[in-house]
C-alpha positions as CSV (number, residue, x, y, z in Angstrom):
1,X,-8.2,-10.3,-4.9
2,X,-8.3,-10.6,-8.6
3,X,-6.1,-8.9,-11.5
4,X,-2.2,-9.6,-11.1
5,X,0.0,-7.6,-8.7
6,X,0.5,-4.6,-11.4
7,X,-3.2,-4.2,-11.6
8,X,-3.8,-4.6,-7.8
9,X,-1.1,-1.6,-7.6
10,X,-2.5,0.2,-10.2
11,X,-5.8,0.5,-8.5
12,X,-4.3,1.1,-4.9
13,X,-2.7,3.6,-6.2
14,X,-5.8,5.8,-8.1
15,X,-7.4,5.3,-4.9
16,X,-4.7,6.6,-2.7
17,X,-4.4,9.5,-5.1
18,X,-8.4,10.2,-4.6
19,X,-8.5,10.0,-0.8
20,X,-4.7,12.5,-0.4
21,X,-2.8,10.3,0.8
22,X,-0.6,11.1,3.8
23,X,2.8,10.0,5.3
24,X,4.2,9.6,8.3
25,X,6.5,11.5,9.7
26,X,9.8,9.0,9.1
27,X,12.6,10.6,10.8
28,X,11.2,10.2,14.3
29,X,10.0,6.4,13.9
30,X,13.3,5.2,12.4
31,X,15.3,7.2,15.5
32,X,13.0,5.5,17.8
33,X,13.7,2.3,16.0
34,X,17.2,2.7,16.1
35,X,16.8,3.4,19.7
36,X,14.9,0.2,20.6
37,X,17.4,-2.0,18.4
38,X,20.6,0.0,20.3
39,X,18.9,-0.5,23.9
40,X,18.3,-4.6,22.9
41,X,21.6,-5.3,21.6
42,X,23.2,-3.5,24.6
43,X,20.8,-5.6,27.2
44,X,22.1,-8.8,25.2
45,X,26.1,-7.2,25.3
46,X,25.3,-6.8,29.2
47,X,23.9,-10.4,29.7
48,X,26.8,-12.2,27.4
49,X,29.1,-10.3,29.8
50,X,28.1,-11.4,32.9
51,X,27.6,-8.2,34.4
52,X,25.0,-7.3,36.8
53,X,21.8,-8.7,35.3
54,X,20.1,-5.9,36.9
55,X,21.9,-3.7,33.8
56,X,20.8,-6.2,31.6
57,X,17.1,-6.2,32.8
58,X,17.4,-1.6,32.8
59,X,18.1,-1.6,28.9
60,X,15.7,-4.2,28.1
61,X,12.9,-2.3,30.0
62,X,14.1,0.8,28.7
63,X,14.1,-1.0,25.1
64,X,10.4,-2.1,25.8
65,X,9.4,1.9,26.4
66,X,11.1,3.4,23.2
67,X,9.4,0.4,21.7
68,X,6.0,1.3,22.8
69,X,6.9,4.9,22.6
70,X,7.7,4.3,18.7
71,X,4.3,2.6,18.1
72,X,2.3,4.8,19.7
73,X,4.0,7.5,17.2
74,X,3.3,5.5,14.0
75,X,-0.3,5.0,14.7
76,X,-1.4,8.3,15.9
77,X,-3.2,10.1,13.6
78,X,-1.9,13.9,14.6
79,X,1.9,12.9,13.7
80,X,1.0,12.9,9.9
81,X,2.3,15.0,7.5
82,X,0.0,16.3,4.9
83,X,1.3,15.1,0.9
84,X,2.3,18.1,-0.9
85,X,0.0,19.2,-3.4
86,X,2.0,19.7,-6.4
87,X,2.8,15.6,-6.2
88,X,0.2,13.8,-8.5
């Protein structure tokens, strides 16, 4: 890559402007997130506790499935949101 970091974004940015860019739909990928991070951090709260490690091993699955559940969300293409057309 040539041309310093302001020129880089300079150009990235003309092209995303030529293509329409679009965004993802944020809301649901951070809740997802939070989600995942809650279910981890109450799988560690369980194990630190001694309680059963069955509990421990539930949230960490269920952590594992929100995970996946929040990647599949950012990369498929139908859960875009088209950029409004007044935004140059």
């Amino acid at each position: 890559m040539s041309g310093s970091r302001e020129e880089q974004l300079a150009a990235w940015t003309a092209k995303t402007k030529r293509v329409g860019f679009r965004q993802r739909n944020w809301s649901v990928v951070r809740w997802l997130a939070a989600l995942t991070v809650t279910l981890l951090l109450a799988g560690l709260a369980v194990s630190l506790l001694d309680y059963p490690p069955a509990l421990a091993a539930a949230c960490w699955v269920a952590a594992a499935v929100t995970g996946a559940i929040m990647l599949i969300w950012f990369f498929d293409p139908r859960r875009f949101r088209a950029r409004p057309s007044g935004i140059s």
